[in-house]
N, C-alpha and C positions, 0 to 999 in steps of 0.2 A: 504494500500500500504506500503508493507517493504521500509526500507529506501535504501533497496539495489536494491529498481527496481526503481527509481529514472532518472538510463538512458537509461530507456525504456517507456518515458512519451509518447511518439506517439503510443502507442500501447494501448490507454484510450481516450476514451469518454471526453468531455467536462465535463458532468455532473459528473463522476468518480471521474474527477481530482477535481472538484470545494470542491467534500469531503473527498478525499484522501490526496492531493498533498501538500507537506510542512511539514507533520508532523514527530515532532522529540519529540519523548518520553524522558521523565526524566529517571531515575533511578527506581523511582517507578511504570513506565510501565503502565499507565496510559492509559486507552481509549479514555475517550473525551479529546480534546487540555488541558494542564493544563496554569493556568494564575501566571506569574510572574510577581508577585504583589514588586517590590524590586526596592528603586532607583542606587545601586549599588550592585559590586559584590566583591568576597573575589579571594586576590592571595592567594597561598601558599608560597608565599616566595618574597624578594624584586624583588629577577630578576626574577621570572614573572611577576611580576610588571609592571618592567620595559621593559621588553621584549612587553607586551599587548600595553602600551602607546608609543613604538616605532612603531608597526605595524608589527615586525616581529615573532610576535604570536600571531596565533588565537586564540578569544573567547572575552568576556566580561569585560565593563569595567564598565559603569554607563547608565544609562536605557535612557538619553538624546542620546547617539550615536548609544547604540543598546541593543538588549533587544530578550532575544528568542521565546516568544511569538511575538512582531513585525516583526522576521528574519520568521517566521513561514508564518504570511500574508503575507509580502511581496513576498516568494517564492509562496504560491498561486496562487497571482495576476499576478506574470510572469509568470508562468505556462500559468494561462487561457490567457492573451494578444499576446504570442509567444515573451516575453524579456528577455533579458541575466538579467536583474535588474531592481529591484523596490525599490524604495526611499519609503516610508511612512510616513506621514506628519500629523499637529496636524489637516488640514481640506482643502479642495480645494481652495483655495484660498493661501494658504499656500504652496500650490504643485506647481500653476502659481509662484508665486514670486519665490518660491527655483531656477525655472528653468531659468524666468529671468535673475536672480541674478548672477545665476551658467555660464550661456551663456553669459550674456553683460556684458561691459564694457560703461563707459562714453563714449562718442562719437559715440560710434555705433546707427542704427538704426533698429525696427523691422515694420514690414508692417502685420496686423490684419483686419479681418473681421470687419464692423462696426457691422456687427449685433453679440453680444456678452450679457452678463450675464452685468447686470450695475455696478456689484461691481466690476470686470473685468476691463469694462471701463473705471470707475474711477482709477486703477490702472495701467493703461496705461498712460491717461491723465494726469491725477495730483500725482503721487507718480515719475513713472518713468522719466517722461519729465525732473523735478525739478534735476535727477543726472545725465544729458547732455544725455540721448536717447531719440532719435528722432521715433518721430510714426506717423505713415503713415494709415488711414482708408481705406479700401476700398470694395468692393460689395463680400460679401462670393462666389459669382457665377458666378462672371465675372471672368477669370483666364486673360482675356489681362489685364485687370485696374491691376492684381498684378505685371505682367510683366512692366507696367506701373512707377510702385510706386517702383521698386529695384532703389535702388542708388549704387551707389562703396560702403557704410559701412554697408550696410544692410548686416545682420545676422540671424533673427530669422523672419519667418513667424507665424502665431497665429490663428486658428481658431477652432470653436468647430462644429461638424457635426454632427446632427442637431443642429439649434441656438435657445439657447433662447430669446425670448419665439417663434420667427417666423416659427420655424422649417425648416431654409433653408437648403439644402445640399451645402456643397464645393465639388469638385472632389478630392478627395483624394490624385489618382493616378496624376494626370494631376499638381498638386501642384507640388506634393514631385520631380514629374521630372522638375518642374521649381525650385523649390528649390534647386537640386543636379545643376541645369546647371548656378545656382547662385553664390554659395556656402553659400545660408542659411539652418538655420535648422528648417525642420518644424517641430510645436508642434499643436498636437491635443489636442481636449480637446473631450473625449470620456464619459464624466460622462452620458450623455441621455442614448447611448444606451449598456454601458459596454462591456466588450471583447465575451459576448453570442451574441450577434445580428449586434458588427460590432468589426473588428482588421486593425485600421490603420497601425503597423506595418509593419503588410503582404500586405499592399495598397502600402507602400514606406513612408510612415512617420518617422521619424526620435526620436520623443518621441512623449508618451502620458501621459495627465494629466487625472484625475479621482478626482470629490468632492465624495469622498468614503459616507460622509453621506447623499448622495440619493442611490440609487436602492443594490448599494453593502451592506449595513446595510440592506435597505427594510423596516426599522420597524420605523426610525425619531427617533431613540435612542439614539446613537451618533454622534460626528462629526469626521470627519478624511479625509485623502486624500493622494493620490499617484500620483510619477513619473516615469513612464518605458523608455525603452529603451536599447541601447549598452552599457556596462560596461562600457566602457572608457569615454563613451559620456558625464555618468554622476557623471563622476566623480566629476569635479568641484562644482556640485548641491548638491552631497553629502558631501563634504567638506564646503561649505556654512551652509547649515542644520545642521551639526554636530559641529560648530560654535553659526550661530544665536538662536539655539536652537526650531524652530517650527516642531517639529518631533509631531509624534505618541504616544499617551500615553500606557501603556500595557493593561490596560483595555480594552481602546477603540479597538486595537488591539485585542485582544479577542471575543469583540462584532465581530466584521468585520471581522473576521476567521469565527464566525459562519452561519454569513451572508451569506457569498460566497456560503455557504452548498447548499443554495434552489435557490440560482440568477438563473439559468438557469429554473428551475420548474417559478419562478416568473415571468421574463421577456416575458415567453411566452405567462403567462398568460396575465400581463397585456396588450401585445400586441393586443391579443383577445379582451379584453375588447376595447382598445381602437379604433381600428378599427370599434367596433360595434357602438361605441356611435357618431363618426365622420362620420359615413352614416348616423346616425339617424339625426344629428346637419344641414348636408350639403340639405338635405331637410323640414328642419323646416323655415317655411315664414319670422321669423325675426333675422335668423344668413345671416347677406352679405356675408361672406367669411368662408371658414373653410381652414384651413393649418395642412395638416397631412400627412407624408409623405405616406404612405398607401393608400392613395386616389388616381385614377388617373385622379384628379383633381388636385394632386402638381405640380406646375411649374417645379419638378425634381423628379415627382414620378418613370421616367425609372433608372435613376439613384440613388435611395433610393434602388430599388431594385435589385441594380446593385449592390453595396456594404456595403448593412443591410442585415439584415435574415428576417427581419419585417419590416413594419413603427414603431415601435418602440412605445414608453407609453404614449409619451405628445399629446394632440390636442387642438390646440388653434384656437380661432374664433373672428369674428367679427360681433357683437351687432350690427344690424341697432339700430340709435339715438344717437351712439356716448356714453358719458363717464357716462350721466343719466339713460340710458337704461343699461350701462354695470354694472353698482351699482346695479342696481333692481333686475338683475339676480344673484348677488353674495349675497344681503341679503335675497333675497326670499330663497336661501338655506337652509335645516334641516338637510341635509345628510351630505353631501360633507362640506369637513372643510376648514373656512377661511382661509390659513397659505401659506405664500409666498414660503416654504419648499416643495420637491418634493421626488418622490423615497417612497414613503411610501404604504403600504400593504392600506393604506386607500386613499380617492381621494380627492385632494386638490385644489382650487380652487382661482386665485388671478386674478388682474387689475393690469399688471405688470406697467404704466404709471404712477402708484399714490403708486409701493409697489418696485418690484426689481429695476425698472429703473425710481424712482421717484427720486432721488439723479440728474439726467442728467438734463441740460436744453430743454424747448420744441424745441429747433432747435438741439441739439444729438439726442432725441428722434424721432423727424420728419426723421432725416438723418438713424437712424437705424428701422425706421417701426413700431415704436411704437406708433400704434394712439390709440386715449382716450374711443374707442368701442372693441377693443382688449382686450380677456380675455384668461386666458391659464390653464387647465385644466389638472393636472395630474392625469391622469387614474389610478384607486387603483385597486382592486382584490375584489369589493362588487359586488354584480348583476345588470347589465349593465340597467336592466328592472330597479331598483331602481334610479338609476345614472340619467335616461331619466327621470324618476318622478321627481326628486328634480331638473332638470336644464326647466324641463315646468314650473315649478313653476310661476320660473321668465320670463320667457318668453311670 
């Protein structure tokens, strides 16, 4: 894609754009993305210098604020999402807080899904409380409890659709108009199923977060993470970032340019997979539960397919016997790799009550669905017929 059809992105493929869109050749015209490996850059003279670090001249100044390799992803990833801007950050975690940060203020309050990622929660709980924001828990799938839980200072909504590890859905739609009738702003959290299989945006979301080093990478190589959204929205988030310094490294920006390449070839696949393995699961005698959006067995499987493309990668279940049963099937494992990391071309396998959400107390946990038979399987890209062998194992 020349860089002169740039305003004619709606007349491309998802998958087009995921290998086209963003790129801006050097000098030396270059095929693949080239990586700029540099933590700053040269003026040619004082006042452009000065002109750069005033903001009334485009371009470069040192690789913490921006970087053309990072300006490269980032335009990508707004591409595929439908945003005016993307923030790029050093890991999702990193991408939550900028947005935080960027949106509140002491005093203010935001209201959050309880069912969330534990390091999440602990960032809600015990980082943000401690600088006077107020947080409010409440049922990802209830929309009155959120109508419930606005106060006069509430600001920002918070949820990730699907949750880790339960796989609940939020309504997207149904939020974002209870947010607009608030005046908070909702923030997604879209790392499960990336801008291929769902776009809060175009649901009415207001920003989306991204832990870039699940499915955007695919391969467990790097870390990183992204903010989308309206230019102006984010602006403040970018002024934070560009400050406290947790951006994007160039590198990692380069992995995650190339990533994006197959995301769409990937996600479908592992959707495939996963689905396969979550009918095998949902009748084996000793899973009680399986939670996949794909099934229509999920308490919101109309609604997964109301605003996904798939059920999406993750499938998590529940071990009759509880936390000794849910050990046995994660050490009887050969195949599938132990590692609380997800989004990888290989299938990962964890006991998120003793691993992601072992930090909570059992009364968080109990309150967000985490019981001690709950296992959560990320579906990789091996053969689904292997994936069944290695989880009989333990079973």
């Amino acid at each position: 894609m020349r860089h002169d059809d740039e305003t004619a992105l709606d007349q491309y493929d998802m998958q087009t754009l995921a290998v086209r869109a963003g790129i801006e050749r050097s000098a030396f015209q270059e095929h693949g993305e080239a990586l700029f490996l540099t933590s700053s850059f040269v003026f040619s003279s004082a006042e452009e210098a000065a002109a750069r670090f005033a903001g009334t001249e485009a371009g470069y100044i040192y690789s913490r604020v921006s970087n053309p390799g990072v300006t490269m992803f980032e335009h990508r990833l707004a591409t595929l999402e439908g945003a005016e801007r993307c923030l790029a950050t050093a890991s999702g975690m990193a991408a939550i807080l900028a947005t935080l940060m960027g949106v509140l203020s002491a005093g203010d309050h935001l209201v959050a899904s309880r069912s969330l990622f534990g390091s999440t929660l602990q960032l809600l709980n015990n980082v943000m409380t401690r600088f006077g924001v107020g947080v409010t828990l409440v049922s990802a799938t209830d929309v009155t409890a959120w109508r419930t839980a606005v106060q006069p200072n509430t600001k920002l909504f918070f949820v990730e659709s699907p949750s880790n590890p339960l796989t609940e859905l939020c309504d997207i739609a149904a939020l974002s108009a209870l947010a607009r009738e608030t005046g908070a702003c909702l923030v997604v959290d879209n790392s499960f199923c990336t801008p291929v299989l769902q776009r809060p945006l175009v649901l009415g979301a207001d920003i989306v977060v991204h832990s870039a080093t699940k499915y955007i990478d695919g391969q467990g190589r790097v870390l990183g993470g992204a903010v989308l959204g309206k230019a102006k929205l984010l602006d403040p988030i970018h002024a934070f970032l560009r400050t406290a310094g947790p951006t994007l490294s160039p590198f990692n920006a380069w992995i995650l340019l190339k990533g994006l390449e197959t995301l769409s070839l990937r996600m479908d696949a592992h959707s495939a997979n996963a689905l396969a393995l979550a009918q095998w699961l949902e009748s084996h005698p000793a899973i009680e539960t399986v939670l996949y959006p794909g099934l229509a067995s999920h308490p919101q499987h109309t609604l997964a397919m109301q605003q996904q493309r798939t059920g999406g990668p993750i499938v998590s279940f529940v071990v009759r016997g509880g936390r000794e049963a849910a050990w046995r099937v994660v050490n009887a494992t050969r195949l599938i790799s132990i590692t609380a990391n997800l989004g990888d071309t290989k299938s990962t396998i964890t006991h998120p009550a003793t691993t992601t959400h072992g930090r909570l107390s059992p009364e968080q946990r109990a309150s967000a669905g985490v019981e001690e038979g709950l296992l959560r399987v990320a579906v990789g890209l091996e053969s689904v017929r292997d994936l069944r062998h290695d989880l009989a194992r333990g079973l």
